[in-house]
N, C-alpha and C positions, 0 to 999 in steps of 0.2 A: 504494500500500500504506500501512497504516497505522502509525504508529508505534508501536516497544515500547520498553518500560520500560528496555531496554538499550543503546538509543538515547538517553537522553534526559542521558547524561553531557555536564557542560559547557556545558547550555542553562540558562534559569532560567524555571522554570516557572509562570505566572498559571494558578491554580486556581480555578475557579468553584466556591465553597462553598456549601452550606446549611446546613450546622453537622450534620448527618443522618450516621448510622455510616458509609455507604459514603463521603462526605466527610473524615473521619475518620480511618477506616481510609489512604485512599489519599493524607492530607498526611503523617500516620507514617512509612507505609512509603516514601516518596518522599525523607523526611529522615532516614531510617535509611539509606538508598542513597548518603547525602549530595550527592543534586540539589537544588539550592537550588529551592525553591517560596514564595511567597507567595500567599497566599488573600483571593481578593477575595470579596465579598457584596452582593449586591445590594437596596437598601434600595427595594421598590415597595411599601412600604406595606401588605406583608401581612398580613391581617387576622387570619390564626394565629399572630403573633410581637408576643408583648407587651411586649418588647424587643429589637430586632434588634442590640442591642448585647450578647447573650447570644453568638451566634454571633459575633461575633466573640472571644469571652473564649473560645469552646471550640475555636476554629482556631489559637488565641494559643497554647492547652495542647498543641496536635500537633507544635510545632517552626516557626520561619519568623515571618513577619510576619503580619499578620490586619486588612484592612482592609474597612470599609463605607462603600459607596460608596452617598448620598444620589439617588435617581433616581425620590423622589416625583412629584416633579414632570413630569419625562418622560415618567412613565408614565400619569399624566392627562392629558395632552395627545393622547397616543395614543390614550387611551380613545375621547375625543373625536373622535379619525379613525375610531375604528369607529364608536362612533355615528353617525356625521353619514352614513357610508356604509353604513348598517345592514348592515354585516358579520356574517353568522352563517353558521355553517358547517350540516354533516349534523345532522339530527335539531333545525333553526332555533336551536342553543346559541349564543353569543356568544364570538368566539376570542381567550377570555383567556390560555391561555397561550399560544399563536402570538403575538401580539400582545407578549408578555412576554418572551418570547423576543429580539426585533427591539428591547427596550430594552434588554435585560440586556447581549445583546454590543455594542451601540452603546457602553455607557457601560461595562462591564468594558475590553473592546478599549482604552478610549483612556488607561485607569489605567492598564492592564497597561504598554501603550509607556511610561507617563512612566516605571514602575521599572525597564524596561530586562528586560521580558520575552519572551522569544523566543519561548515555545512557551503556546498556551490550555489546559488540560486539562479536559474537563467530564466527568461523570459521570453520560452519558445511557446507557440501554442499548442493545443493537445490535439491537432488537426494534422500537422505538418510533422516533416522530417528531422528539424534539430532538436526536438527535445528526445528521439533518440540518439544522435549524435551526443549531445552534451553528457546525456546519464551515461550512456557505456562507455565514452571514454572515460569521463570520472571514474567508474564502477573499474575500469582496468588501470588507469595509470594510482590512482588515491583511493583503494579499497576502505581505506578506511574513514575517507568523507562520504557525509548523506548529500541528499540531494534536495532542493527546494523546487518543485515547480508550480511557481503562484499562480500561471492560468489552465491550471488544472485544480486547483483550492474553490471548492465551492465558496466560500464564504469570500475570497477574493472575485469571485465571479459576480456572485451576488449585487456586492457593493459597486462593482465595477464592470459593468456589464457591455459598455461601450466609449470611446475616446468625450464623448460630453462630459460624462461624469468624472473621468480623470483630470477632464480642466479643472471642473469645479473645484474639482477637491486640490489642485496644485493654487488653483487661483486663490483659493480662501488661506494659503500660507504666503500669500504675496509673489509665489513663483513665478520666475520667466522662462525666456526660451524654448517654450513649447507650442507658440501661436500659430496658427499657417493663415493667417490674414483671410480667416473664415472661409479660403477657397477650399473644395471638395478634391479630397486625396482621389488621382484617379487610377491608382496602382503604387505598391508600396517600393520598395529597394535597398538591396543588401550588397556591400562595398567592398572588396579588399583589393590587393594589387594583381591578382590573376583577371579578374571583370566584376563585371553588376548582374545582378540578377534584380528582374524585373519582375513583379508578380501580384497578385489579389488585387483588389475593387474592379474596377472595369474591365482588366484585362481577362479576368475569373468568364466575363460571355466570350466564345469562340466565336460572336460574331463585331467583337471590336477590333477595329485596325492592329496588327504592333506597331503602327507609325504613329501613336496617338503619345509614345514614349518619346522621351524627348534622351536622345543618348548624352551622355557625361564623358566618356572616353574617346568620342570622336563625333560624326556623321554619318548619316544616312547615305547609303551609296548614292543618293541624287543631289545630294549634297555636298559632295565631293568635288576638290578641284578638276575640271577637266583637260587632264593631263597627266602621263605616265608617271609615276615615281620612282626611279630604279634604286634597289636596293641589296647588299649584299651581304650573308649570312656564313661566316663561318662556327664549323661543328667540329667537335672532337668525341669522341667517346660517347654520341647521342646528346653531346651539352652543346649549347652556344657559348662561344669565348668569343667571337666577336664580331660589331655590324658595323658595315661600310669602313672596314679597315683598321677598327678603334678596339682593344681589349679592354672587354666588359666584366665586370661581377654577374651573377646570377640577378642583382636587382637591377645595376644599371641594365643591364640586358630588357630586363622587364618592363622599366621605368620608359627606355629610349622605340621599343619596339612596340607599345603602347602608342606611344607619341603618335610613331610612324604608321602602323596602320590605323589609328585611327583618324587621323584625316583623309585618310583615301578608304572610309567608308569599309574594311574591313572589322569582319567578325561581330555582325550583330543576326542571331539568331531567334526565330520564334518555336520551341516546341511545347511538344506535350506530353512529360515523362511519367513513368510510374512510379511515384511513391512508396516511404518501405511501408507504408502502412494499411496499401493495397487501392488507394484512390489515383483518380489520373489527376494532375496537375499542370498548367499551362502557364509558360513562361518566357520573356524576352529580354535573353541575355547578349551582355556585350562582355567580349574577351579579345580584342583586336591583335593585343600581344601576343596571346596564348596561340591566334589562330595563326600570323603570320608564322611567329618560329617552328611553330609545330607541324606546319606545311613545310616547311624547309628540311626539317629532321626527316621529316617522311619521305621527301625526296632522296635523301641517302639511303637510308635503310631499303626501300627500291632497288637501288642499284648495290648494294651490298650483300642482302639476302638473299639465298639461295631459296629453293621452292621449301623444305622444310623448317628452316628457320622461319620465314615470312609466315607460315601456318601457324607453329608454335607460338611469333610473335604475337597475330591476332587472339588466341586464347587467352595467354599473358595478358595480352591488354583488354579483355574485355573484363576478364576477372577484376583486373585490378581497379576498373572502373566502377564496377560494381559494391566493391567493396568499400571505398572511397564513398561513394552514394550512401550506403547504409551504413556506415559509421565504423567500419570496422578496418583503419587503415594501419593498428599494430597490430595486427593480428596476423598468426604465424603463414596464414594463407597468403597473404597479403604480402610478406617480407619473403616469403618464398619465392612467386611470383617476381617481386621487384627483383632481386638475384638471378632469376632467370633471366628478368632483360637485360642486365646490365651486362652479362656476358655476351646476349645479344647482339648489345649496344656498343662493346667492345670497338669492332670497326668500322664502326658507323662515323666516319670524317670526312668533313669536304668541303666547300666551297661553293654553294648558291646564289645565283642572282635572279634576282623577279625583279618583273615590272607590277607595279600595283596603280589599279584605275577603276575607280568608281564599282568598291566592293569585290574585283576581282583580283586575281592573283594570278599572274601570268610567267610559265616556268621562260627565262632566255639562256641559263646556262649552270650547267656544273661542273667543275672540276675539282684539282686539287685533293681528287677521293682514290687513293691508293688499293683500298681492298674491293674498289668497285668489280663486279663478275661481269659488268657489260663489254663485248670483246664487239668492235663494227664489224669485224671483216667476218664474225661467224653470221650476225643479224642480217647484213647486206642480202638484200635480192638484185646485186647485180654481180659480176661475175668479182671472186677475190681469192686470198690465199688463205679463207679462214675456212670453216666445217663442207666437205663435199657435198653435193645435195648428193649424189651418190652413195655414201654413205647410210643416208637417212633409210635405204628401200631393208637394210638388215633388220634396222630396229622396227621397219613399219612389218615387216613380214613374221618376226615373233612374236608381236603384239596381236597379229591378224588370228594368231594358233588359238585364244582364247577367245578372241570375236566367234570365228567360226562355231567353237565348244557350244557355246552359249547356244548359238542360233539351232544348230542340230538338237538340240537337247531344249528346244522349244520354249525355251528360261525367257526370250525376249520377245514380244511380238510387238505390232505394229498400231495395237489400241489404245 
């Protein structure tokens, strides 16, 4: 069972904040109950926070402490475990929040122990995917913290049954920072430095536009300069080290290839994924970085993969995807899988260039890829010194010995 609000005398409670009303609302009234709460924030670099030192000035105004915790870093690095595993979930989107997730409580969790927090409290709904995320990672990495999930608390539901009543009740302690100048939220949004994910109020009907979304990480392919961007990507070992000639970290990587596709209109998708909790979900996410580099990785591994590598790889990656989604990214399936690719990924190096124009992504060249198995002179259909077509009539004639089996043996027919 889950815990309530009337349980929670006598713990001290690490709040997962976003500076957002319902966070808000729920540091208030947790220090009006006078359970000691401090609120952590998790700094991934998101792209909608032009100071993430804001949220902490508006968790400071609820009562408690208010800390932000630095997990750029981390959360590039991660990036690059999707990447390198071309990790995409339903509708091929890229699992930036999954992914966001599996830092957030990584580096929350280990703050919260040092201030001597017993209990996690996040602010997922009892509808959606992160309040499984939040608990099982807690439940694996800090067995022995509980958990808080306040809109799952009848009694917090009760009280609080909708965004009116959390003004009121922020407004009646004189709070700020929560107004939206009475316009109607027409879909909500969740930020870190892989993309955005876009989702609920209007976008909830399959029959509203995705363009009704206003992107933050770049433009809409018609909104795009009209005019090629060349750009080029170097990879080593399925990483990017470096674009357009300049050696990157994992975030600049992120930070600059962000920049770059999202003004030419890459990587804003609309799908429709399945939920781990068995409902379908509809969503319009922007990853422009994730999408370029991870088009470019893919381009090696193409030309480096042999036909059962590439097989294995796609398993690999689907799994890992999967797992990622449902919340389960230390888990031993999970780290098994990642070890597979990276041997994979081994000789996955080389050197890409695209042209990017108005949301597409256009291959002009690669080199520089030493383990590549692409040979011209065997591919050529015109005359050269690579594989005889000659050749070919052996393997088609052994092959034929089992066609035939089949046919005679009536195994195949024509219905």
């Amino acid at each position: 069972m889950s815990l309530t609000i009337d349980q929670l005398q006598g713990e001290t409670l690490g709040l997962c904040a976003s500076g957002g009303l319902d966070s808000q609302t729920l540091a208030h009234k947790l220090n009006q109950l006078g359970i000691k709460t401090i609120s952590f924030t998790a700094d991934l670099a998101q792209p909608d926070a032009a100071d993430i030192n804001e949220i902490q000035k508006l968790m400071a105004g609820c009562g408690g402490e208010a800390i932000v915790i630095d997990l750029k870093d981390e959360m590039a690095d991660a990036c690059f475990e999707v990447l390198k595993a071309q990790a995409t979930y339903d509708g091929g989107y890229w699992n930036t929040t999954g992914i966001a997730r599996a830092v957030t409580v990584r580096g929350l969790v280990r703050e919260m122990q040092k201030h001597g927090c017993t209990v996690l409290a996040h602010g997922a709904t009892g509808r959606g995917n992160d309040q499984v995320r939040f608990e099982r990672y807690t439940l694996e990495l800090a067995p022995e913290m509980k958990v808080y999930a306040p809109w799952r608390d009848p009694a917090l539901l009760e009280e609080f049954p909708g965004r009116t009543q959390m003004k009121e009740y922020l407004a009646s302690f004189g709070a700020t920072g929560f107004e939206d100048g009475g316009k109607k939220k027409r879909y909500s949004t969740d930020a870190n430095l892989a993309g955005l994910s876009h989702e609920a109020e209007d976008l909830e009907s399959l029959e509203t536009p995705a363009t009704i979304v206003e992107p933050t990480m770049g433009v809409w392919p018609h909104d795009a300069p009209d005019a090629v961007e060349e750009v080029t990507v170097m990879v080593e070992s399925g990483c990017v080290t470096a674009i357009n000639g300049n050696t990157v970290t994992p975030l600049q990587a992120m930070q600059l290839a962000n920049d770059i596709a999202g003004r030419n209109g890459i990587g804003i998708r609309n799908a429709l994924e399945n939920r781990i909790l068995g409902t379908k979900s509809r969503g319009v996410y922007e990853a422009p970085g994730m999408e370029l580099l991870g088009f470019c990785i893919l381009q090696i591994y193409q030309a480096v993969h042999d036909h059962g590598a590439a097989a294995l790889f796609r398993d690999m990656s689907h799994l890992i995807a999967d797992q990622i989604y449902q919340g389960r990214y230390f888990e031993p399936a999970t780290q098994a899988a990642r070890a597979a690719v990276d041997v994979l990924a081994a000789h996955a190096a080389g050197k890409i260039t695209l042209g990017l124009y108005r949301g597409n992504m256009y291959f002009h060249k690669l080199s520089d890829c030493p383990a590549s198995l692409y040979n011209e002179a065997d591919s050529s259909m015109e005359a050269s010194d690579g594989m005889s077509p000659i050749s070919a009539g052996g393997y088609i004639e052994v092959q034929n010995i089992q066609a035939a089996a089949l046919a005679k043996a009536r195994q195949i027919t024509s219905d």
